[in-house]
N, C-alpha and C positions, 0 to 999 in steps of 0.2 A: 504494500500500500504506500502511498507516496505521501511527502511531510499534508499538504493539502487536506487527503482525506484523512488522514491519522489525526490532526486539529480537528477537523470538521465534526469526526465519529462524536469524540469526547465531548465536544459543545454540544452536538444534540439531545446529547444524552442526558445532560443537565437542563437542556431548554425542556427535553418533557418531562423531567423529573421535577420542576422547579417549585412546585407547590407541597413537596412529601420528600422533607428531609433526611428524615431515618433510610428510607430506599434511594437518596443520589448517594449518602454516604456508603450503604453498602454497595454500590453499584457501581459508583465511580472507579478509575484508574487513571493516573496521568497517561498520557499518551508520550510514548517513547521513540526519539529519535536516531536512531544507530547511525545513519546515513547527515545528519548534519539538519539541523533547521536555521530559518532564515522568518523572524514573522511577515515582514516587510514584503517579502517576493515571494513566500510560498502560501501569507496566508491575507493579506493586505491586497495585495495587485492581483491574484486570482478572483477574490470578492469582486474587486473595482473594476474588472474587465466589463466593459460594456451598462455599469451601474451608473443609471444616470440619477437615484437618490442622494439626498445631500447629505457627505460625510461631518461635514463641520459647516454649520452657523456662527458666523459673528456680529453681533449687537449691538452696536455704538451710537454716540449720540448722533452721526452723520448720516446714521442707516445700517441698515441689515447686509452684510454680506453671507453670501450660498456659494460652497463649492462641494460637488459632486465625487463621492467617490472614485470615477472615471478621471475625473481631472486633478485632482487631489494625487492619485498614481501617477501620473502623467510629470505634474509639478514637479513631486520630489525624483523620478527618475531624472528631470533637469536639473535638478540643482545637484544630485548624486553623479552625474559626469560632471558639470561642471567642476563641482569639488577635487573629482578625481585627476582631472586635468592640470588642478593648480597645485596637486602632490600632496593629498589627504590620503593616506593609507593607513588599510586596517590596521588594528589599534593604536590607529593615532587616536588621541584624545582632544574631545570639542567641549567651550562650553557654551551652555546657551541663555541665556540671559537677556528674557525678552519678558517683555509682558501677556496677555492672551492675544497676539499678534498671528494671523497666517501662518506666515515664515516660519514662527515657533513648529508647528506642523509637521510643515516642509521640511523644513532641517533634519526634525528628528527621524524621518523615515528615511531621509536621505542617506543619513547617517548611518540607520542599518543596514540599509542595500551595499552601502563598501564597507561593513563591519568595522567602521570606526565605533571608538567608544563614547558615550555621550555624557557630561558632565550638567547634570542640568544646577541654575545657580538664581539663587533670589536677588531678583533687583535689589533688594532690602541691603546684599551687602558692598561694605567697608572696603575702602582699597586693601588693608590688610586682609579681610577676608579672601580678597581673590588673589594676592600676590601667595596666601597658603594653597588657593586651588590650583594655581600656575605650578608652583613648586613641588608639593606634596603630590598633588593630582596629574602633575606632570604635562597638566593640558599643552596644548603646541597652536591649536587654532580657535574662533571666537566666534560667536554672533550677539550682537548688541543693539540696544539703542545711544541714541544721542547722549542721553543722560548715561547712559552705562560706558559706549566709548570714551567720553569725560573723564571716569573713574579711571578707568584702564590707562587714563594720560597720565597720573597722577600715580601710577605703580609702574618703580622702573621695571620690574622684573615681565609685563609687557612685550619687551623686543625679545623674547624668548618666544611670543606668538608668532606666527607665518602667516596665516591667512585669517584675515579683521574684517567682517564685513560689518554691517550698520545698517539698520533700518528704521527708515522713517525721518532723517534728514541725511546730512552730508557732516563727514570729519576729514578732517587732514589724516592721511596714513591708513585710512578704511575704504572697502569696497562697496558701494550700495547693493543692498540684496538684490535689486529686482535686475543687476545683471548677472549672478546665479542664474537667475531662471532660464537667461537661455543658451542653456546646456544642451546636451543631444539629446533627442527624445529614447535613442536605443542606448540602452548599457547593459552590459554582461553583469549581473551581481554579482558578488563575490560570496562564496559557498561557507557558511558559517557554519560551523560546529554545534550542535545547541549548547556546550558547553563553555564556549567562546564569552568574552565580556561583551558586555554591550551599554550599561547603564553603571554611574559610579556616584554616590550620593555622599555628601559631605551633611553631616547630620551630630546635633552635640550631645555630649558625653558626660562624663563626671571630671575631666581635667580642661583643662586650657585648650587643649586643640581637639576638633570633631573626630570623630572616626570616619572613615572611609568606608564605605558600605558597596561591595561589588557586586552587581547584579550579573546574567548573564543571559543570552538569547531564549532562556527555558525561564529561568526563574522568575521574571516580572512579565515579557507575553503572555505565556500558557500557564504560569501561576494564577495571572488573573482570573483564568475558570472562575475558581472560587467566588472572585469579588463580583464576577458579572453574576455568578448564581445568588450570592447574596442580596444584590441590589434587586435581583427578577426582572433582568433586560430581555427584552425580546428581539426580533429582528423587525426594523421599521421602528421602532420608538424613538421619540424626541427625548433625549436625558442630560440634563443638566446639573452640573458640578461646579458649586462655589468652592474658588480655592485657587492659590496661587502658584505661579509656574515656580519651578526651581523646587518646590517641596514632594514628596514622594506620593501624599495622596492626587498632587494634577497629575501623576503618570495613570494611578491607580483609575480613576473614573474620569478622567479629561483624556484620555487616552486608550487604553488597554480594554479595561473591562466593557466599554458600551461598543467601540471597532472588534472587540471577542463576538460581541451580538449580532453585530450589522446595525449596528442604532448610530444614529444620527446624534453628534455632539454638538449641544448648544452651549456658548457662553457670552454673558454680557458681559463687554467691557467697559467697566463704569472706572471714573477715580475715587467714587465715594458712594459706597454700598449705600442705598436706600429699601427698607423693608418692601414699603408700599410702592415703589417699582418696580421692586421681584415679583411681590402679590400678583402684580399687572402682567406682568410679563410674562408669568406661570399659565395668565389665562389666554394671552394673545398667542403666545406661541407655541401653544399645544404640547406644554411639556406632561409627559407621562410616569417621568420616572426624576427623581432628583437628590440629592445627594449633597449636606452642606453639615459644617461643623455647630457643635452646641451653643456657639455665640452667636450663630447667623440666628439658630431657631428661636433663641430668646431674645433677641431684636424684635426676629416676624410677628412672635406672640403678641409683643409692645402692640401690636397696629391689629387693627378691624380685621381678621380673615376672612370675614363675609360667608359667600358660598363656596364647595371645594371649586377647583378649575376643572372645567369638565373633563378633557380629557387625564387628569391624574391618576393614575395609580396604585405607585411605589415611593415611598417616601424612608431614606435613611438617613443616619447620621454614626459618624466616628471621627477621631480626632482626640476624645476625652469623654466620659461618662455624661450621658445626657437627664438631667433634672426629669424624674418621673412627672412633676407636677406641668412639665412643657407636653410632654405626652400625649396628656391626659388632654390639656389645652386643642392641641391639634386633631385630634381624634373627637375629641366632641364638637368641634368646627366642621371638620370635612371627611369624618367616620373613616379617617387610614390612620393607622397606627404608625409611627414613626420609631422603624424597626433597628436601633441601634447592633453597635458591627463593631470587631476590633483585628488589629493587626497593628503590623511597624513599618519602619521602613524596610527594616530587614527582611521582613515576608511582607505578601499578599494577604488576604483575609483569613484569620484563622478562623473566628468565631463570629456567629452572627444569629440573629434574629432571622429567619428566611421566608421566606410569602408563602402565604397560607396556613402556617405555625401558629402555635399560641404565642405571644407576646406579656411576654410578662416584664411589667415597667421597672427599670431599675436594673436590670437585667443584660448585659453584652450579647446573648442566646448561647447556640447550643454550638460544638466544633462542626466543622462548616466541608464538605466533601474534599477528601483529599489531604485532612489536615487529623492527626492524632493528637490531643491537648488531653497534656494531664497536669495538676498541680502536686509539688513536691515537697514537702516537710523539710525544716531544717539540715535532717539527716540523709536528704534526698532521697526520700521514700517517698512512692506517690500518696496524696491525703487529701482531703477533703476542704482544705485551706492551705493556701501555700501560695509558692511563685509557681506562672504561670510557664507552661516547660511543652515541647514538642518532641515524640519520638522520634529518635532515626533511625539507626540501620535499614532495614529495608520498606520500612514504614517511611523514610524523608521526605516530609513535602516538595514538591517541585520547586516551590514558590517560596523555598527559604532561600537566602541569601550565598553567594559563592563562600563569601568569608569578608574579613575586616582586612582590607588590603595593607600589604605590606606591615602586619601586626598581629603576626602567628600566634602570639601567648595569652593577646585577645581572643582571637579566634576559636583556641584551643580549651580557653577558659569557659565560656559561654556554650562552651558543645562537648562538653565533660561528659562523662556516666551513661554514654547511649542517649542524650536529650540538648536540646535547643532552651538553654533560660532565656529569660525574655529579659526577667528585671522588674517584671510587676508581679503582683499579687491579687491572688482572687478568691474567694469560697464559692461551690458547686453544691448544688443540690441532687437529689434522687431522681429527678428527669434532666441532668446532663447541662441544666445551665448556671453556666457561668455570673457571677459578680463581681466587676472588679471593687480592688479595695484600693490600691495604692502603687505607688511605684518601689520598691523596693532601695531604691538610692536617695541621693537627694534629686536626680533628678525630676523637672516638674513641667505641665503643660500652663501654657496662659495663651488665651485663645485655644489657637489648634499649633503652638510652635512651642518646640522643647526648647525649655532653659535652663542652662549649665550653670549651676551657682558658682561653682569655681572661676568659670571664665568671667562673669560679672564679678564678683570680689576683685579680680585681677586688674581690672579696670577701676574699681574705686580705690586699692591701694595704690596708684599712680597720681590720688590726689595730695598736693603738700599736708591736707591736714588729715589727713587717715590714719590710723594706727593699724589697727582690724578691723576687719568687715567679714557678716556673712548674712548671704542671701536665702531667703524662704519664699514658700508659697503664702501669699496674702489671699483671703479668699474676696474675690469679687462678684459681683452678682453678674454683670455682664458676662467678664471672661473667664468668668471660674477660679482664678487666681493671677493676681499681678507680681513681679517681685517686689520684694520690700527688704531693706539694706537696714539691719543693723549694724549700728559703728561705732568702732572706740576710737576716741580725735587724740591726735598726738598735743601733748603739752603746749599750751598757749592759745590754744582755738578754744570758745564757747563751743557750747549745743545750742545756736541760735540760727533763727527763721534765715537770715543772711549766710551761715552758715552750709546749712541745707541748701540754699536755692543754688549755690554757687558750686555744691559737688553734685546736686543733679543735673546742672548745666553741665559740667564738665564731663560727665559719664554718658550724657546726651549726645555731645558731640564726638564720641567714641565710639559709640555703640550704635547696633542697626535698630530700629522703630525697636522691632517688637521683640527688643532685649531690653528696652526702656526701663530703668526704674522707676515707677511711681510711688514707693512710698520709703523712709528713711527715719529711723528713729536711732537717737545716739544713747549707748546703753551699755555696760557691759554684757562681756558675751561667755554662757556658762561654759564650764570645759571638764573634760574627763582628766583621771587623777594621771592622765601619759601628755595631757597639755593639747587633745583634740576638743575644737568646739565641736557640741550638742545641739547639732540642727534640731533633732527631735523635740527636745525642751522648747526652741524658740520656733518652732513650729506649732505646738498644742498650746503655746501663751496666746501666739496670734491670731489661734483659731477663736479659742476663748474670746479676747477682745471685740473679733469682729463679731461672734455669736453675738454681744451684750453691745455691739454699735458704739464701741469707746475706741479713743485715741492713749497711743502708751503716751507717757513722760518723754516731754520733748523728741514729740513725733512729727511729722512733717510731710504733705502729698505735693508731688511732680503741679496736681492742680490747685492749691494754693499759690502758684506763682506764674508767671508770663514769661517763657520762656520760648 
């Protein structure tokens, strides 16, 4: 059977299994590549032959753009000679650093058809950030915008790039994207391995610098099964995914898993999310299935839901544990239950709530086809509460991660004992679903983006008046938790509002958005009797606090000031 039908098989199998989750899990099997896959050319441009449905919708305030499957194939075989032409060769490394833009598209299938590897990268970040994606990531080539070629002026380590293109105005030193495009419409692809890299994510950790997360042509394509069974895509559905490029869930559902269905990817690109234009938009554009993190859904709720949109309905959310009480909200608005889902970057969807399942609020559901989750005890014995752990040996999901590039002892760590730790924690009941509790480190979400407290500390002890600092989750009602900086001031500084404003400015302009500290209270910080602070303690203080709506002792927020 050829890579084609061996994808195809497996998808079908879950499009008619998609309502009776106990029978896709016993039924399912990855499908195996001996002979090499490619998704881009064996499973991409087979679809798009002669498909004149629209692969991707874009929504801006100038108008709607439609491009077609057929052309969408067409596109990126240009820009994939192109590329090849100006000496991109497999595993070179690209990154891509665009916004919900076409191109961004283009590129990236481009990219698989010459088995280059692809670095995808948040606007959001710092020259520093990307002088470690150059270095560490080893990238060689670019695609940006105006604002983003900007940054890249401003990082010598840059003239290490080869090929800069730009889209959407003109730089000195860069190539406008739209002469990519015209590349030769014929290209030979080049024959990937499914085991071959193809996706490399820069994602934060417990210390100073991210881990490197390497995907490869099996593990995030055909891993997404899962997610697209999870979401319950069909073939022909309009599905839409808030969420921004460079982060692993836009590959997840802005990519993978609704192109695994044949569905049609909608996004609006707005600069400034508005509830009550989603609402609208949900109904003009015939979205059927949608997908947005737990900040979006407790925005929507803010605003009148009215009636559902007619054609809805699939409704998830993952990113961070979603408020039962929003659930509930949206379900007695437009009677679909909004089916919460979990996974990483490092895999696809383990666990989920699935269509047609019971839903029980509060809940991540049940392991998801393809995926064996067990939780493990201290002692790493499986139990009933624990961290959240994946079998291997012959059980490995497809859609777990190659490894932690160039960081064996991570690697090694993390996939100890026959299992996959996650690093969270969950308790499981007697019908198989899951609750998360916690993340097992300090690491923490705010919104839908991991934050590394260490590399924030690292950033506020570079202020003249810091002694110590350490970062916690604050809880927020919007984004579920903000950081918040306690600090000890070195000799000579107050704990005054001047004070604060002037080390939140400072760590402001170091930092990308949504590592932002909002809130700063100067304090001492407890410590164990080896001389380590106790996140935990000053965790469950500020839990406290915010439960009872009080500010500590010369406390201090990002909005109390104009900055």
């Amino acid at each position: 059977m050829n890579p084609t039908d061996t994808f195809r098989q497996a998808r079908d199998l879950l499009v008619k299994l998609r309502t009776d989750q106990p029978a896709a899990c016993a039924q399912f099997r990855w499908p195996q590549f001996p002979d090499g896959f490619n998704w881009a050319s064996d499973w991409f441009d087979p679809m798009a032959r002669g498909n004149s449905r629209p692969a991707l919708r874009l929504v801006q305030e100038s108008g709607e753009t439609k491009v077609s499957f057929a052309e969408l194939s067409d596109r990126s075989t240009r820009v994939a000679s192109w590329l090849r032409e100006r000496g991109v060769q497999p595993g070179d490394r690209v990154l891509l650093m665009l916004g919900n833009a076409l191109p961004l598209w283009e590129t990236m299938l481009a990219c698989m058809k010459l088995g280059a590897v692809v670095v995808p990268t948040s606007q959001q970040c710092t020259p520093a950030d990307l002088t470690d994606r150059i270095v560490r990531g080893n990238a060689r080539h670019v695609l940006a915008d105006a604002a983003g070629a900007e940054k890249f002026g401003r990082t010598p380590e840059s003239n290490l790039l080869r090929v800069k293109l730009v889209h959407g105005a003109s730089a000195a030193g860069w190539t406008p994207f739209d002469e990519a495009r015209s590349g030769s419409p014929a290209l030979a692809p080049h024959k990937t391995k499914a085991t071959d890299p193809l996706l490399l994510y820069f994602t934060s950790g417990t210390t100073a610098k991210p881990k490197l997360v390497l995907h490869t042509h099996q593990s995030y394509p055909v891993g997404h099964l899962s997610t697209m069974y999870w979401i319950g895509l069909r073939e022909g559905d309009v599905h839409q995914n808030i969420s921004s490029p460079g982060w692993a869930k836009h590959a997840w559902s802005s990519f993978f898993a609704p192109w695994n269905a044949g569905a049609t990817i909608l996004m609006h690109d707005t600069p400034r999310f508005s509830a009550r234009a989603q609402i609208q938009l949900m109904r003009d554009a015939g979205v059927n299935t949608m997908c947005c993190p737990p900040t979006v859904w407790r925005m929507l709720v803010l605003e009148p839901l009215g009636e559902k949109p007619a054609a809805l309905r699939e409704l998830v959310s993952a990113g961070e544990p979603l408020n039962p009480e929003v659930i509930e909200q949206v379900h007695k608005a437009w009677n679909i239950w909004v089916r919460d889902g979990y996974g990483q970057t490092e895999t696809t969807a383990q666990v989920g709530n699935a269509p047609g399942g019971e839903v029980k609020p509060g809940s991540m559901g049940r392991a998801l086809p393809g995926y064996q989750v067990v939780l493990l005890d201290h002692e790493g014995k499986e139990a009933k509460e624990g961290e959240v752990a994946l079998r291997l040996g012959a059980a490995r999901p497809v859609g777990l991660m190659e490894s932690y590039l160039d960081d064996p002892q991570r690697t090694a760590a993390v996939m100890a004992g026959g299992y996959y730790r996650t690093g969270d924690e969950a308790s499981v009941d007697g019908d198989g679903y899951f609750t998360y509790v916690g993340r097992g480190d300090d690491v923490f979400k705010s919104s839908d983006y991991r934050i590394s407290p260490f590399e924030l500390e690292s950033a506020l002890i570079e202020h003249p008046a810091v002694a110590e600092a350490a970062i916690v989750p604050s809880p927020d009602e919007l984004r579920l938790s903000v950081p918040k900086a306690f600090v000890v001031l070195k000799p000579g500084f107050a704990p005054t509002a001047d004070t604060a404003r002037d080390i939140l400015k400072f760590v402001k302009e170091r930092l990308a958005p949504y590592k932002r500290i909002r809130r700063i209270q100067f304090a001492e910080l407890p410590k164990t009797i080896s001389g380590k602070i106790r996140r935990v303690q000053l965790r469950n203080a500020e839990k406290e606090q915010r439960a009872h709506g009080q500010r500590g002792q010369n406390e201090f927020w990002l909005d109390d000031f104009s900055l």
